[in-house]
N, C-alpha and C positions, 0 to 999 in steps of 0.2 A: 235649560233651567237657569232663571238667573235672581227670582225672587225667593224673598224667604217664604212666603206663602206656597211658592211652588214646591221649595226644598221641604217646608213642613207639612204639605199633602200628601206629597211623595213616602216619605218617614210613615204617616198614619195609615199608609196601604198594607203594610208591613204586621205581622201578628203581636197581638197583645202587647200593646205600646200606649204611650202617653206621653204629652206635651209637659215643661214645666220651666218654671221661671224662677228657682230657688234664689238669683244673688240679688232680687229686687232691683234690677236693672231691665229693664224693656228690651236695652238693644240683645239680651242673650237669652234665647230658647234651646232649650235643652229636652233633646228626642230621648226617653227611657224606656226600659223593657220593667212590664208592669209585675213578673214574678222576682226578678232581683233588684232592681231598681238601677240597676247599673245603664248608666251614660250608653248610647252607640252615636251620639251626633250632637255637636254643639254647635249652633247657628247662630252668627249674629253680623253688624257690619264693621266693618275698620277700611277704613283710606272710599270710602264711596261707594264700598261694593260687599254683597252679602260672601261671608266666606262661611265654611264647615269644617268643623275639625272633626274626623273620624280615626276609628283605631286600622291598624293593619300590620301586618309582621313585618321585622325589619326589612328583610328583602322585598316583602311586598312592597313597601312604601318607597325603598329606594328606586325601586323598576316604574313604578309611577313616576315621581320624581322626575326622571328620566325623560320620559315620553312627552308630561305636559308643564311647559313654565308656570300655569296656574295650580299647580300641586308642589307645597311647600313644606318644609316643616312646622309641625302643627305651632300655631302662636297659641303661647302660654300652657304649653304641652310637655311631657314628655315628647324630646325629638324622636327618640327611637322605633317609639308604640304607637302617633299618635302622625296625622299628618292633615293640613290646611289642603281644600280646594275653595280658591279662590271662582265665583262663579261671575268670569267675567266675558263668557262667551266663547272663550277657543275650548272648550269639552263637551262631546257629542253627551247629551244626555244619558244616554245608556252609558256609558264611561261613568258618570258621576253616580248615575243608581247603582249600579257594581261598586264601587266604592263606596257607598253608604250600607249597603246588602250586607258587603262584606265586615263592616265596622258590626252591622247587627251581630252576623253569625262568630263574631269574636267576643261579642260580649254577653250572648245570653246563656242562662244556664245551665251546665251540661252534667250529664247523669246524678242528679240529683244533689249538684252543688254548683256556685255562681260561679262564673268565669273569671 
């Protein structure tokens, strides 16, 4: 995966979801869950390369972190909650859908209130 087209087809395979472009800026698309509207995937580019910031638990994201130099703290994030993959070809795809997966299943709604 290394376009944003790719990253936001990927995002639409995913259940009851929606594309959006709330800060009238082109370069940043924003993946939401269409029952609470909450964020799982911000995509846009910076330095020539599309990156995505998705949510993950602390330790999640530092174990990431870890494994790949293109997995950052999220820009313009919470560092804690929130973490940048950089898609600039060193992450096996399936790597990056796990991490997007995982930003869904942290952000959609759970028993009957949003996340």
């Amino acid at each position: 995966m290394k376009t944003r087209e790719e990253a936001v087809a990927f995002c639409n395979t995913l259940p009851f979801v929606y594309e959006d472009q709330p800060f009238h800026d082109d370069n940043w698309t924003l993946m939401r869950h269409k029952e609470n509207k909450k964020t799982f995937a911000f995509i846009f580019e910076k330095d020539g390369l599309v990156w995505i910031n998705v949510k993950a638990t602390p330790l999640g994201g530092e174990l990431w972190r870890q494994v790949y130099d293109a997995v950052v703290p999220a820009y313009h994030m919470n560092k804690q909650h929130w973490i940048s993959i950089i898609l600039d070809g060193s992450m096996n795809d399936g790597d990056i859908r796990r991490l997007i997966e995982d930003s869904f299943d942290l952000t959609k709604k759970k028993n009957g209130r949003g996340a």
